[in-house]
N, CA and C of each residue as an Amber inpcrd file, in Angstrom:
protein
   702
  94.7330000  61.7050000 126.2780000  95.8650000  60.8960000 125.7970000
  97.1790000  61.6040000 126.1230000  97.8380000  61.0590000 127.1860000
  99.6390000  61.2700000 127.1400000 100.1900000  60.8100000 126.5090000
 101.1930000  61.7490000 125.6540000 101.6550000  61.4500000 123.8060000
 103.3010000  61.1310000 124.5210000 104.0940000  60.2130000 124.5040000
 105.6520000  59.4020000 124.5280000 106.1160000  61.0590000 123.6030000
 107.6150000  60.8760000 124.2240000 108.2830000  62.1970000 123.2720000
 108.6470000  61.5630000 121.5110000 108.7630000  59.9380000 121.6360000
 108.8490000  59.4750000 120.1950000 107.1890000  59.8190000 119.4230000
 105.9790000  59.6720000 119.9420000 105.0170000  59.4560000 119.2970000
 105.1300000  60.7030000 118.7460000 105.2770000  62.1080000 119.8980000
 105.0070000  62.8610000 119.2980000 105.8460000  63.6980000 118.1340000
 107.3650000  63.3830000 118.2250000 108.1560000  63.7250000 117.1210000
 107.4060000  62.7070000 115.7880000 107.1890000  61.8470000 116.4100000
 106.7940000  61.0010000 114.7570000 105.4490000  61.4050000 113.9010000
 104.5450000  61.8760000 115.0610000 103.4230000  62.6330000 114.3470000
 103.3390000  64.1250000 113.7560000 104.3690000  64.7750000 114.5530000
 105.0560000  66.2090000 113.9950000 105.9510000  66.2310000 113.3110000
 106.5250000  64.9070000 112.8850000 107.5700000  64.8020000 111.6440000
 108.6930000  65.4910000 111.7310000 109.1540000  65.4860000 113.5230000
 110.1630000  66.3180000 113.5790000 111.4140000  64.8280000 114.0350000
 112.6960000  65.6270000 114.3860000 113.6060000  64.5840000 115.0670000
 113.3400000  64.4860000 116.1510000 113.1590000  62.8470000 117.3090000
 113.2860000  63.4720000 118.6030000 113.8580000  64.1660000 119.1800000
 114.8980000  64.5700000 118.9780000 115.6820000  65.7350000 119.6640000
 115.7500000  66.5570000 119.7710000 114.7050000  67.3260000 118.7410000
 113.7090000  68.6370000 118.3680000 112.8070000  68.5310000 118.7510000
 111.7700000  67.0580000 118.8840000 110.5990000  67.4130000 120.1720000
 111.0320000  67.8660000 121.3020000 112.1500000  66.7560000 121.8180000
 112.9240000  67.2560000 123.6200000 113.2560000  68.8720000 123.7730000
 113.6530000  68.9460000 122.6290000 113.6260000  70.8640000 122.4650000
 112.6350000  71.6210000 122.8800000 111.5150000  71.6720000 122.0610000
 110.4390000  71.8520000 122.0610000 109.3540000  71.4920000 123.5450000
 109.5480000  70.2520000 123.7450000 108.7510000  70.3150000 125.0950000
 109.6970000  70.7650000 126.6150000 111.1270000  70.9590000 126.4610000
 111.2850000  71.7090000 127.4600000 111.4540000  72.8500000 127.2420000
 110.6300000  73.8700000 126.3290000 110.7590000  75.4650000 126.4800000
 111.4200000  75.6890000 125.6210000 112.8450000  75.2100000 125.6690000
 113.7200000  76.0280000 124.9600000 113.6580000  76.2550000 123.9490000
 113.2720000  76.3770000 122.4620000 112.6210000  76.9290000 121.6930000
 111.1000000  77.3810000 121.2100000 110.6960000  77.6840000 120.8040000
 108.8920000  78.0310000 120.5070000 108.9180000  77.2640000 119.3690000
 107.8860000  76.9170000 119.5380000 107.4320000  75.3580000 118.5360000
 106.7630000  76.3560000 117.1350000 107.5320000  75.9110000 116.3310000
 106.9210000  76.5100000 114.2050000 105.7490000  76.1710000 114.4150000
 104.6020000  77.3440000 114.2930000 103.5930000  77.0810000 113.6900000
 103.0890000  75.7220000 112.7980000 103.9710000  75.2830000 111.8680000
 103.4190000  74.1440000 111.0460000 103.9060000  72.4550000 111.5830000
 105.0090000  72.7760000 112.8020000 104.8090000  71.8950000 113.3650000
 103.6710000  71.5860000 114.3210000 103.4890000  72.5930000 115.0860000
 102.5180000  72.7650000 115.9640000 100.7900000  72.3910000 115.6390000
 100.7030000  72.7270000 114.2800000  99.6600000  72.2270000 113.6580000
  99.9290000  70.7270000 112.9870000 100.9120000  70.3810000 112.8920000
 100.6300000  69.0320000 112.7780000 100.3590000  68.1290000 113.7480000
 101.1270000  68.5640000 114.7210000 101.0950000  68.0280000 116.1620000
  99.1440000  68.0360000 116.2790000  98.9340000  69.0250000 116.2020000
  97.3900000  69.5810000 116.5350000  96.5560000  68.3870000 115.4700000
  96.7500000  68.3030000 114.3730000  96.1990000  67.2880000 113.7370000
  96.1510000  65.7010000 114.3000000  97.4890000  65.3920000 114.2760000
  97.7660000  64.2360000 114.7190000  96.6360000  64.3110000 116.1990000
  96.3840000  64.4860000 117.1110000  95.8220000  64.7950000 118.1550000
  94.1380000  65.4890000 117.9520000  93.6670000  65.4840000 116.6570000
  92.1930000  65.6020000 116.6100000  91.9990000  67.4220000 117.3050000
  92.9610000  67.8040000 117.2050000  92.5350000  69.6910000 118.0310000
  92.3340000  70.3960000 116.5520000  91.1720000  70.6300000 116.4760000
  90.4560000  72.1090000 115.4230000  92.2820000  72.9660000 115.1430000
  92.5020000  73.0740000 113.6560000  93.4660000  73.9440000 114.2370000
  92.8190000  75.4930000 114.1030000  92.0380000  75.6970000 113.8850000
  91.4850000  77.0190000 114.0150000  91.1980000  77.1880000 115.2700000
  91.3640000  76.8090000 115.6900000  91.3720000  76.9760000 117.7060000
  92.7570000  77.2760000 118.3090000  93.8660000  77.0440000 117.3870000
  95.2930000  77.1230000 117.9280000  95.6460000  78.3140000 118.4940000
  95.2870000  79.3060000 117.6860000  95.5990000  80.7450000 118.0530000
  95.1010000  81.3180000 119.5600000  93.3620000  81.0020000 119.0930000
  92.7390000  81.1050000 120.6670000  93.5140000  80.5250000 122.1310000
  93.4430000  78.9460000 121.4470000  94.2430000  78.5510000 123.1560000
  95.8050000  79.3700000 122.9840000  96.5670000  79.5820000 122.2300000
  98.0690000  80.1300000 122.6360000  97.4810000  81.3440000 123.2370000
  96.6840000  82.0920000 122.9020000  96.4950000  83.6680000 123.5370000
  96.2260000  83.6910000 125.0390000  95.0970000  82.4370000 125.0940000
  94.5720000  82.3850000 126.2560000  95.7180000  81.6890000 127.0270000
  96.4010000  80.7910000 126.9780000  97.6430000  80.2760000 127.9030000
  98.3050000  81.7680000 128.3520000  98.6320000  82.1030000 127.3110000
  99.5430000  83.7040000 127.3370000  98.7770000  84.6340000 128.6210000
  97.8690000  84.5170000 128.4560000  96.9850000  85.7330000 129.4070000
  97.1400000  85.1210000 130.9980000  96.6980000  83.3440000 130.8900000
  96.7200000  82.8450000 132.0500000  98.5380000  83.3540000 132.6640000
  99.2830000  82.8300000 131.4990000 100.4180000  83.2730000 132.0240000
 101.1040000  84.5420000 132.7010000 100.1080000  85.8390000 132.2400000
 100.6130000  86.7780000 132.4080000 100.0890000  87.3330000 133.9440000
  98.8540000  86.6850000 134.0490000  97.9020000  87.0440000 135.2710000
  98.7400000  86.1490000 136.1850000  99.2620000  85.2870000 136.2630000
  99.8270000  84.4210000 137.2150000 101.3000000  85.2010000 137.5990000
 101.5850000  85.5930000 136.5930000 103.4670000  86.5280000 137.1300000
 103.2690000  88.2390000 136.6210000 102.4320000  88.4100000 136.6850000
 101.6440000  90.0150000 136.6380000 102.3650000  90.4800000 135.3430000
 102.7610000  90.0640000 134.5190000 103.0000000  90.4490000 132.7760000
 103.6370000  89.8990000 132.1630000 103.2800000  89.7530000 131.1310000
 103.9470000  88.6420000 129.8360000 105.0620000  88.8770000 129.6250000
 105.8690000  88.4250000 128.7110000 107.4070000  89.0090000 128.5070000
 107.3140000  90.0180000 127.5890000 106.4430000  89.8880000 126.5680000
 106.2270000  91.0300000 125.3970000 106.0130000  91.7610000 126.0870000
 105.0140000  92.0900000 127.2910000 104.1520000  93.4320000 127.9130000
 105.6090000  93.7070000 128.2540000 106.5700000  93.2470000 129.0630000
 107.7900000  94.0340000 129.4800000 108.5800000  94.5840000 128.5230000
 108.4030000  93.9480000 127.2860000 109.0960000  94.7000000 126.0950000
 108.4310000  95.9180000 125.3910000 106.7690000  95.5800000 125.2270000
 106.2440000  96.7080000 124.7290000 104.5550000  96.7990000 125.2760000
 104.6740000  97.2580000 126.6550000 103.3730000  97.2990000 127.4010000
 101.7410000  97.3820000 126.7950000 102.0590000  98.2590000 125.9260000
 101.0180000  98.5820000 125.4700000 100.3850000  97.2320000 124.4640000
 100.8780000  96.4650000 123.9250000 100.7430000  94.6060000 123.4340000
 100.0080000  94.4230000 124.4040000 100.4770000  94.1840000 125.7310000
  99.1550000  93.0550000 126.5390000  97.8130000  93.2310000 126.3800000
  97.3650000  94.6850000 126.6500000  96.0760000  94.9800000 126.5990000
  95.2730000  95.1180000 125.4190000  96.1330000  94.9270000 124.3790000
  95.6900000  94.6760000 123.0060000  95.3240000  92.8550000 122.4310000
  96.1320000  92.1240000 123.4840000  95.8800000  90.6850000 122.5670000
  94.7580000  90.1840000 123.7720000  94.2960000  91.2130000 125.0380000
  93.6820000  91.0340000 125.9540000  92.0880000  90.9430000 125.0790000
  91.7860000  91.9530000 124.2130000  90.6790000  92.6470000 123.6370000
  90.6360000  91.3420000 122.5380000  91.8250000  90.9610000 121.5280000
  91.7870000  89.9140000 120.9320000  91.1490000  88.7290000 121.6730000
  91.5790000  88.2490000 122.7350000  90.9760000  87.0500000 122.6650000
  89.8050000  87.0390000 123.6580000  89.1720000  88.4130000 123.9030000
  87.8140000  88.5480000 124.0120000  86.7060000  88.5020000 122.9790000
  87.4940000  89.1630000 122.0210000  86.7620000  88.8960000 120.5140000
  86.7170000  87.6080000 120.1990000  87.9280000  86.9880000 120.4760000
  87.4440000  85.3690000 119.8730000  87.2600000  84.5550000 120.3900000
  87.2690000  84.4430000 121.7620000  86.4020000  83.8990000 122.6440000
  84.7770000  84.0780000 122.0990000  84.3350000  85.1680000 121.7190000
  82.7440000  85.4830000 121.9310000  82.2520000  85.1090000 120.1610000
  83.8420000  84.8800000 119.5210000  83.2980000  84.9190000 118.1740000
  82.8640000  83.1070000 117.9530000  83.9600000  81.7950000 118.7190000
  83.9190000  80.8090000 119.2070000  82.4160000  80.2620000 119.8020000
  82.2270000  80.7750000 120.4580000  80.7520000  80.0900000 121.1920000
  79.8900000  80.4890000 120.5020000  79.7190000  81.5870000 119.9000000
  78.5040000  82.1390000 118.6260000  78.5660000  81.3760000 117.9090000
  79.4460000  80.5040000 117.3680000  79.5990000  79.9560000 116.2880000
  79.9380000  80.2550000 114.7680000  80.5380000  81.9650000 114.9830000
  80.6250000  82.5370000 114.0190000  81.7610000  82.7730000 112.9250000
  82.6510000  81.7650000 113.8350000  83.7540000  81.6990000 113.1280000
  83.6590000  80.8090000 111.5870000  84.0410000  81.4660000 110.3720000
  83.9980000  80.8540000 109.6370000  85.3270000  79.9220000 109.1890000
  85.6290000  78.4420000 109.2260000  86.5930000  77.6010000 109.3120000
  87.5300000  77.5290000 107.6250000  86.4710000  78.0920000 106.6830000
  87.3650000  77.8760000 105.5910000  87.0740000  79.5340000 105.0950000
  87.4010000  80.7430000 105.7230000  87.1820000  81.5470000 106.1450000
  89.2620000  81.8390000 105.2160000  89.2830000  82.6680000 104.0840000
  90.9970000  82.5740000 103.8990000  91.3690000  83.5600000 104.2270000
  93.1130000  83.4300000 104.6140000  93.3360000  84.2690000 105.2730000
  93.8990000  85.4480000 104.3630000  94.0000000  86.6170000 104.6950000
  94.0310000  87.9190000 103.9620000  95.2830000  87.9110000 103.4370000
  94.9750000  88.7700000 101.9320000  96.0200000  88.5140000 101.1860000
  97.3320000  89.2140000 101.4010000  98.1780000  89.5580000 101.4770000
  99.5400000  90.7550000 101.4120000  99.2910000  91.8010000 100.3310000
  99.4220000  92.4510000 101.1730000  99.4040000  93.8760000  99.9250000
 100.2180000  95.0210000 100.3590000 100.3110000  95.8730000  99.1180000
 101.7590000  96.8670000  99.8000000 101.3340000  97.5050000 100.3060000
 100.1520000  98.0540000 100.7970000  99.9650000  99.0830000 101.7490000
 100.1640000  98.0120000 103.2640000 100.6980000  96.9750000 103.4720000
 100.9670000  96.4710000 105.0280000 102.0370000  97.1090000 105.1210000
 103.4040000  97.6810000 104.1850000 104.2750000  98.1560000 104.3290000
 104.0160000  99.3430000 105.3740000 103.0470000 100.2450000 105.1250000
 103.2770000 101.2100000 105.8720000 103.2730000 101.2500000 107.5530000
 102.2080000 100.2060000 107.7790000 102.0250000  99.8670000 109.3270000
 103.5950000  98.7340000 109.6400000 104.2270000  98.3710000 108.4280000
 105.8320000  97.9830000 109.0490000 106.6130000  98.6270000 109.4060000
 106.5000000 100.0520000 108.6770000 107.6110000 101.2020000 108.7850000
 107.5330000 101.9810000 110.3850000 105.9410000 101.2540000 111.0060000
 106.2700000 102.3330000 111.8670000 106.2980000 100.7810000 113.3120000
 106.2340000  99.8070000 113.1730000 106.5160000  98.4020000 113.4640000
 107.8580000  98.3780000 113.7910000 108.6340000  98.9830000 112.8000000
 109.7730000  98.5650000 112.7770000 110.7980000  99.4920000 113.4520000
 110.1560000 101.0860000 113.6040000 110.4510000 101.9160000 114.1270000
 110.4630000 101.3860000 116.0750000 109.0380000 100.7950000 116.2730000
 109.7030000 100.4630000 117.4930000 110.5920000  99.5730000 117.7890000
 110.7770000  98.8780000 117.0750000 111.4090000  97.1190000 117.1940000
 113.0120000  97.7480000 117.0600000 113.6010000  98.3080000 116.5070000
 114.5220000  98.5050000 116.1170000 115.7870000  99.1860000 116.6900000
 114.7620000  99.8830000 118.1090000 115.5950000 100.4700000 119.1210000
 115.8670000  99.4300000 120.0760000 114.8230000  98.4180000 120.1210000
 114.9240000  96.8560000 121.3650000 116.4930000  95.9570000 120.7140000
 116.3130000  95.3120000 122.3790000 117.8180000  94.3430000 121.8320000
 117.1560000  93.2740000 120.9750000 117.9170000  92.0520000 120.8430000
 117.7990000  91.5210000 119.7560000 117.1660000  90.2070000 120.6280000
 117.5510000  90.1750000 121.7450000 116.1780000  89.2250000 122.4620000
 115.0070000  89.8550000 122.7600000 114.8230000  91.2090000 123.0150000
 113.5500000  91.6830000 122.5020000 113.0520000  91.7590000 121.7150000
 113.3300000  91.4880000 120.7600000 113.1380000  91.6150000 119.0290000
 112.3880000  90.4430000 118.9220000 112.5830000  89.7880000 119.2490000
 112.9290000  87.6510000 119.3090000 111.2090000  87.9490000 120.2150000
 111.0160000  88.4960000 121.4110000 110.0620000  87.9920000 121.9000000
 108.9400000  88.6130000 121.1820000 109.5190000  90.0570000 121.1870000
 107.8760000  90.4950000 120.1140000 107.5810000  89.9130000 119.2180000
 108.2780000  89.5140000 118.3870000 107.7220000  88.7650000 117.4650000
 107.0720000  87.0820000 117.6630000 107.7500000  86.4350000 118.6500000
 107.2410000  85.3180000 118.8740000 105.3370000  85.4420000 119.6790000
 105.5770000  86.6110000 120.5970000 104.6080000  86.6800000 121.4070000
 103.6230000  87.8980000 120.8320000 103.7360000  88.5000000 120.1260000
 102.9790000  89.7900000 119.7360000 102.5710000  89.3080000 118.2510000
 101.5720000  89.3950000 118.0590000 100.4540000  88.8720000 116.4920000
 101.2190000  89.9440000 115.5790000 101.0690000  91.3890000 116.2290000
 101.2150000  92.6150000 114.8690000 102.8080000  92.6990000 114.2280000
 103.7850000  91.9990000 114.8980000 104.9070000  91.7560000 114.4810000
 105.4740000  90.3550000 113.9550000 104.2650000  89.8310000 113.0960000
 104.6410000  88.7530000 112.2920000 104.1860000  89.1540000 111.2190000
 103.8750000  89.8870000 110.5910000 103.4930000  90.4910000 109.0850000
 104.9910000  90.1160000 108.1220000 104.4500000  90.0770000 107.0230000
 105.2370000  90.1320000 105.8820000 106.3060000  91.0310000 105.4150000
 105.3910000  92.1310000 105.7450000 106.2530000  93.6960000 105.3650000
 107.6910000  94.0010000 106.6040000 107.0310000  93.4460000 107.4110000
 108.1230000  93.4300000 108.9250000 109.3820000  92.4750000 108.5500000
 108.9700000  91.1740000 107.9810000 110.3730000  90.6640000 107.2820000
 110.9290000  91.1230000 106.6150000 110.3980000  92.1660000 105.9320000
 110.9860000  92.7690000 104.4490000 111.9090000  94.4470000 104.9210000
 110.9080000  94.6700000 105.9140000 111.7580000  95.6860000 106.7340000
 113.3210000  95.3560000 107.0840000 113.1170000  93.7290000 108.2120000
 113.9380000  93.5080000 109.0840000 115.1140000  93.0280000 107.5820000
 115.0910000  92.4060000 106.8390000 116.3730000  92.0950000 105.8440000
 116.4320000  93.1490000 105.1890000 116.1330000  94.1320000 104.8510000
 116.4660000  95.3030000 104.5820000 117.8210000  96.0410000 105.3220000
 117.3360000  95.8850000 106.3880000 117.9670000  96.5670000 107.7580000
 119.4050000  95.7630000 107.6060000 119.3440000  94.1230000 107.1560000
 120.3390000  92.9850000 107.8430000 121.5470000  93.8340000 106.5020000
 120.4920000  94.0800000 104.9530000 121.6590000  94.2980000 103.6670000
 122.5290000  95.6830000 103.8550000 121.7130000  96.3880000 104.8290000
 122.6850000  97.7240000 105.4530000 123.6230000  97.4440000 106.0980000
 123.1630000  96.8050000 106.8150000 124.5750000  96.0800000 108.0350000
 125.6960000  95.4280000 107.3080000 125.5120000  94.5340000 106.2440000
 125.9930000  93.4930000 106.3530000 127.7920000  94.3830000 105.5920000
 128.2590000  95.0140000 104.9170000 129.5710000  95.5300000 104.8080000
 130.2270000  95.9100000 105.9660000 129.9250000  96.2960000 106.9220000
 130.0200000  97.0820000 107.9710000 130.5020000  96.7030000 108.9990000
 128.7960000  95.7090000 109.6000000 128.5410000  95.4090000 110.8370000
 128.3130000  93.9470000 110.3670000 128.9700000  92.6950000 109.6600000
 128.6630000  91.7550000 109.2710000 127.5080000  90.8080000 110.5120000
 127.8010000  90.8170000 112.1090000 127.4160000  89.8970000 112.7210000
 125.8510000  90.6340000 112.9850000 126.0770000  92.1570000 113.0650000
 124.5940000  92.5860000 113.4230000 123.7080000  92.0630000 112.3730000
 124.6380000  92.1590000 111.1780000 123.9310000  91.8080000 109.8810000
 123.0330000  90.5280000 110.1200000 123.9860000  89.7830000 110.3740000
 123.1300000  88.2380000 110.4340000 122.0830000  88.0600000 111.5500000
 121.9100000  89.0000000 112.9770000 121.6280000  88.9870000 113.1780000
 120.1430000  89.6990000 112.9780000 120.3670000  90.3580000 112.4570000
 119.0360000  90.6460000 111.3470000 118.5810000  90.0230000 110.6240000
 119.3170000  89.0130000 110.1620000 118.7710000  88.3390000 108.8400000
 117.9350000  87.1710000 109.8770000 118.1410000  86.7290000 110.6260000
 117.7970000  85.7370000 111.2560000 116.4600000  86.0960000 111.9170000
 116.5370000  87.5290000 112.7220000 115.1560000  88.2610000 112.7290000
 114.3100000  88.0570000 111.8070000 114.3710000  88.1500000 110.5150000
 113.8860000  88.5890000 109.2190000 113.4530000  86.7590000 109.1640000
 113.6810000  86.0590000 109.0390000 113.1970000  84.7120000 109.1630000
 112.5840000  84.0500000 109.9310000 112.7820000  84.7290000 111.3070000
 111.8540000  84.3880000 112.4520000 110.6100000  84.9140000 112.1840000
 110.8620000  86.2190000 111.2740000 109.3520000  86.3300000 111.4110000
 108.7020000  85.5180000 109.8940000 109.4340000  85.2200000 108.9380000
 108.7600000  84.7910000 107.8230000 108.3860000  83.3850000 108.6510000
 108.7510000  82.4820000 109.5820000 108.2850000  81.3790000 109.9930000
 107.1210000  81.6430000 110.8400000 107.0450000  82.7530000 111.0140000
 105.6260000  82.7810000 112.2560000 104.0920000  83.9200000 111.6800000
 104.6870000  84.3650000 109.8450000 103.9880000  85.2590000 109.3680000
 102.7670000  84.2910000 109.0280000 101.2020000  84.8360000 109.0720000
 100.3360000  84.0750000 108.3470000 100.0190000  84.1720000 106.5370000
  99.3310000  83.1540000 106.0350000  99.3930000  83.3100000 104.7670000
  99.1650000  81.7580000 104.0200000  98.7200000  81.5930000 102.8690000
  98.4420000  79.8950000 102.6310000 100.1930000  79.5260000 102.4220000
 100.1280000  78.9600000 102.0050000 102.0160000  77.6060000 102.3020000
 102.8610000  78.1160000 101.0470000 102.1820000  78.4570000 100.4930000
 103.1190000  78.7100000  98.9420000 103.1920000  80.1860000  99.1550000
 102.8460000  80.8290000  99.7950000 103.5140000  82.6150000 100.1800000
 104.2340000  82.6810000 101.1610000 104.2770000  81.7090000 102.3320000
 104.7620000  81.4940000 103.4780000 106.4720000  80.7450000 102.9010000
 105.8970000  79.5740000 101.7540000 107.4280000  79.6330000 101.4530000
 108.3060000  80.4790000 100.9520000 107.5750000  81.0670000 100.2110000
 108.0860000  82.4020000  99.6790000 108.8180000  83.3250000  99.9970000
 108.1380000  83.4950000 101.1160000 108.8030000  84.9850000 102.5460000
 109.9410000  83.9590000 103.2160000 109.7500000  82.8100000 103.1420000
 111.2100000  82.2600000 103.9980000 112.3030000  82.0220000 102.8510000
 111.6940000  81.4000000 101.5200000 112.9770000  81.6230000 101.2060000
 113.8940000  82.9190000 100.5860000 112.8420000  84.5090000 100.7650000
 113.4820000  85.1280000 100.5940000 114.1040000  85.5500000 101.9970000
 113.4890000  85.1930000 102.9330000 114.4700000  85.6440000 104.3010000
 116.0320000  85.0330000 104.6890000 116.0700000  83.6620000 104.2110000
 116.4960000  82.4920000 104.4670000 118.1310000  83.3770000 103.1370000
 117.5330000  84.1680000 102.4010000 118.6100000  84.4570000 101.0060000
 119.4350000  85.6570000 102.0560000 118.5260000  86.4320000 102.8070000
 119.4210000  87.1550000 103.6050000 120.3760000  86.7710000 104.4390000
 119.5850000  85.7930000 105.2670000 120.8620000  84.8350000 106.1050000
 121.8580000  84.3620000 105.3440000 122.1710000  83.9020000 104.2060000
 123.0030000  83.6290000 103.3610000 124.2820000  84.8890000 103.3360000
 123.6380000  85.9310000 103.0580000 124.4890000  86.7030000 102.3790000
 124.8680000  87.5240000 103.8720000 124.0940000  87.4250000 104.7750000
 124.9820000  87.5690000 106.2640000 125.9000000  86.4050000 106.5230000
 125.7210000  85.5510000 106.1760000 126.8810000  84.4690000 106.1840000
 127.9870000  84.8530000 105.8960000 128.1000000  84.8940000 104.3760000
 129.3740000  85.2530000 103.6330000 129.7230000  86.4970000 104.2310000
 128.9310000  87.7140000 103.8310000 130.0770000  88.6390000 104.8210000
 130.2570000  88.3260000 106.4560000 130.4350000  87.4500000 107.0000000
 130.8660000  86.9970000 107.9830000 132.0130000  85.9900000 107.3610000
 132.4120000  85.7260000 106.5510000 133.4130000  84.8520000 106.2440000
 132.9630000  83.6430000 106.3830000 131.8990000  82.8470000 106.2600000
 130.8780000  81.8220000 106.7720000 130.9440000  81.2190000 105.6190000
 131.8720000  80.6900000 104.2110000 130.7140000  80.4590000 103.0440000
 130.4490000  79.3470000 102.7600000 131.0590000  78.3730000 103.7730000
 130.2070000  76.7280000 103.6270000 128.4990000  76.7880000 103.9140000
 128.8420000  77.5480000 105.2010000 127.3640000  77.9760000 105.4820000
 126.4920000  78.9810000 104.3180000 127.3270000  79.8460000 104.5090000
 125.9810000  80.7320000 103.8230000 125.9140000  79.8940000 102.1800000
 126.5320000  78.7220000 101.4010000 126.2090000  78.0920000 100.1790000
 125.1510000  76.9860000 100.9360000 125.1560000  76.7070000 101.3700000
 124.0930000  75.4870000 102.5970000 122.9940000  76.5570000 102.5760000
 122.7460000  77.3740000 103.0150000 121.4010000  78.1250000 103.6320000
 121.0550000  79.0820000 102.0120000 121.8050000  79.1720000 101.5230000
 121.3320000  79.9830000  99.3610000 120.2880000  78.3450000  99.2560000
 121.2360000  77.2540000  99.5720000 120.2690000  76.2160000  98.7070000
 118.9260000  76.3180000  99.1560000 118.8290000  76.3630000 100.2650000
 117.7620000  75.8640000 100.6190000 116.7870000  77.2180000 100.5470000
 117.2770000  78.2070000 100.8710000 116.4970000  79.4750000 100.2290000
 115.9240000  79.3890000  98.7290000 117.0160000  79.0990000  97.8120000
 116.2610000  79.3370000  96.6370000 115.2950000  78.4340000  96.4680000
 115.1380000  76.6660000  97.3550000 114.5470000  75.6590000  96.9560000
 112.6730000  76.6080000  97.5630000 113.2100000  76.9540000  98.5850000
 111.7400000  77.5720000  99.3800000 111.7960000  78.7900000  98.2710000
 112.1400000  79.2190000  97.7760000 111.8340000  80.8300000  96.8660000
 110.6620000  80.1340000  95.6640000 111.6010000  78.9980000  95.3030000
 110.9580000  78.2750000  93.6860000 109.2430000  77.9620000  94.1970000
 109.5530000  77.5590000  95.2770000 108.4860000  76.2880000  95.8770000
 107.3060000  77.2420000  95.6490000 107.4370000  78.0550000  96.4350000
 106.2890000  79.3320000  96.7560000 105.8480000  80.4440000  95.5490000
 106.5350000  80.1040000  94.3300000 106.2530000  81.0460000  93.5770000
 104.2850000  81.2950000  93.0840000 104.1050000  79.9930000  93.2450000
 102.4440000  80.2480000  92.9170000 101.4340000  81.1500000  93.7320000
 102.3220000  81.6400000  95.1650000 101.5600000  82.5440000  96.3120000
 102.0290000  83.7910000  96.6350000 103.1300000  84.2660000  95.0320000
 103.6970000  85.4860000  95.2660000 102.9820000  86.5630000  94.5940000
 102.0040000  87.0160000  95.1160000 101.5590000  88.2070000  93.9890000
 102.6440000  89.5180000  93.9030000 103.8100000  88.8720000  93.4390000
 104.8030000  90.1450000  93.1710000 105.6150000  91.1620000  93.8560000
 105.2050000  90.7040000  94.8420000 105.9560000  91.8910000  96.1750000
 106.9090000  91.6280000  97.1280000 108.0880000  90.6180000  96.1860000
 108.9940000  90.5660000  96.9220000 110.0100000  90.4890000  95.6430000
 111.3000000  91.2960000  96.2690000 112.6750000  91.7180000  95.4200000
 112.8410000  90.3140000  95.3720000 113.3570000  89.6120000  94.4090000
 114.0250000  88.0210000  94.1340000 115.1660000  88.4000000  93.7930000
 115.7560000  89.6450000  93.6910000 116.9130000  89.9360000  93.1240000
 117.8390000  88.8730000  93.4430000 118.3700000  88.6940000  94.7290000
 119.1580000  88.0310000  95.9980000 119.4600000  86.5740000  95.3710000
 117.9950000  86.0550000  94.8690000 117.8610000  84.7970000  94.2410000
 118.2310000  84.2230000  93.0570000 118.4600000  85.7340000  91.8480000
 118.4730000  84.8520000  90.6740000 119.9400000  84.2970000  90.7450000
């Protein structure tokens, strides 16, 4: 089935003008759109991950390295081993489908601290690809790193600031986790962008982006086992 660019904004519940986005490249399609899309269209979404890895690999073998491998080499040959594993875990049949996914806990912090150690020397479109294209830099603790980083900046260096904060949300949109922790991590990321707003002199904006932070903070409270500062929020 060839999906019209209206069918498919209407089944991904996006605007058309955000599908046209979306299907020419220029942004990377949200996870939860992408799975709706995947629904609407009858695709397993427990298969989503597999085919993005495997496109990725085809892609990389066709122009001899991915964009992440040019950012941080040692990634390719790691999501290489990944989707050998799940390739072989797929045809066994061993994948379990209601199988949940692992909880957050504070010891992920420590594998952020040193996550973040590399990320942090890259520019900020490198930043952007590891995380879009690299699995180990969508964790939780890595958002919590990256707005950390944005509340240092933000007296200072107001625009680096935001530009951190926006890091810090890219990855709460691409972190795994059930929907009510996932809102959680965005709307505490979403509170950083805020307050990079205002110290940017921004504050139509940054009162626009508090709302909608605190609405995602409230939403998600049933998937917070406690490990995130709400300070920002009350």
């Amino acid at each position: 089935m060839k999906w019209e660019q209206a069918d498919l904004a209407r089944e991904a519940r996006i605007a058309p003008s955000q599908a046209s986005v979306y299907l020419r490249g220029k942004r990377t399609v949200p996870p939860e759109v992408l799975a709706r899309a995947a629904d609407a269209a009858g695709f397993p979404r427990y298969l989503l991950a597999p085919l993005k890895r495997s496109i990725r690999s085809f892609l990389a073998a066709a122009k001899g390295r991915s964009r992440a491998a040019r950012v941080l080499g040692e990634g390719f040959i790691a999501e290489l081993i990944d989707l050998g594993s799940l390739i072989v875990d797929t045809i066994a049949g061993d994948i379990d489908h209601d199988q949940p996914v692992r909880a957050p806990s504070p010891e992920d912090r420590e594998a952020a601290a040193d996550l973040w150690a590399r990320m942090e020397r890259r520019t900020p479109k490198q930043r952007r690809a590891l995380v879009e294209e690299t699995e180990e830099f969508k964790g939780w603790a890595l958002c919590e790193r990256a707005a950390a980083a944005s509340a240092e900046k933000a007296a200072s260096q107001p625009r680096q600031a935001l530009e951190l904060a926006q890091l810090a949300l890219l990855i709460a949109e691409h972190a795994p986790g059930i929907p009510a922790w996932r809102s959680r991590l965005r709307g505490y990321a979403l509170a950083r962008v805020s307050a990079a707003h205002r110290a940017c002199g921004d504050l139509a904006q940054a009162e626009e982006t508090w709302s909608r932070a605190r609405e995602l903070w409230d939403a998600g409270a049933p998937g917070d086992p406690g490990l995130l500062d709400g300070a920002a929020l009350e």
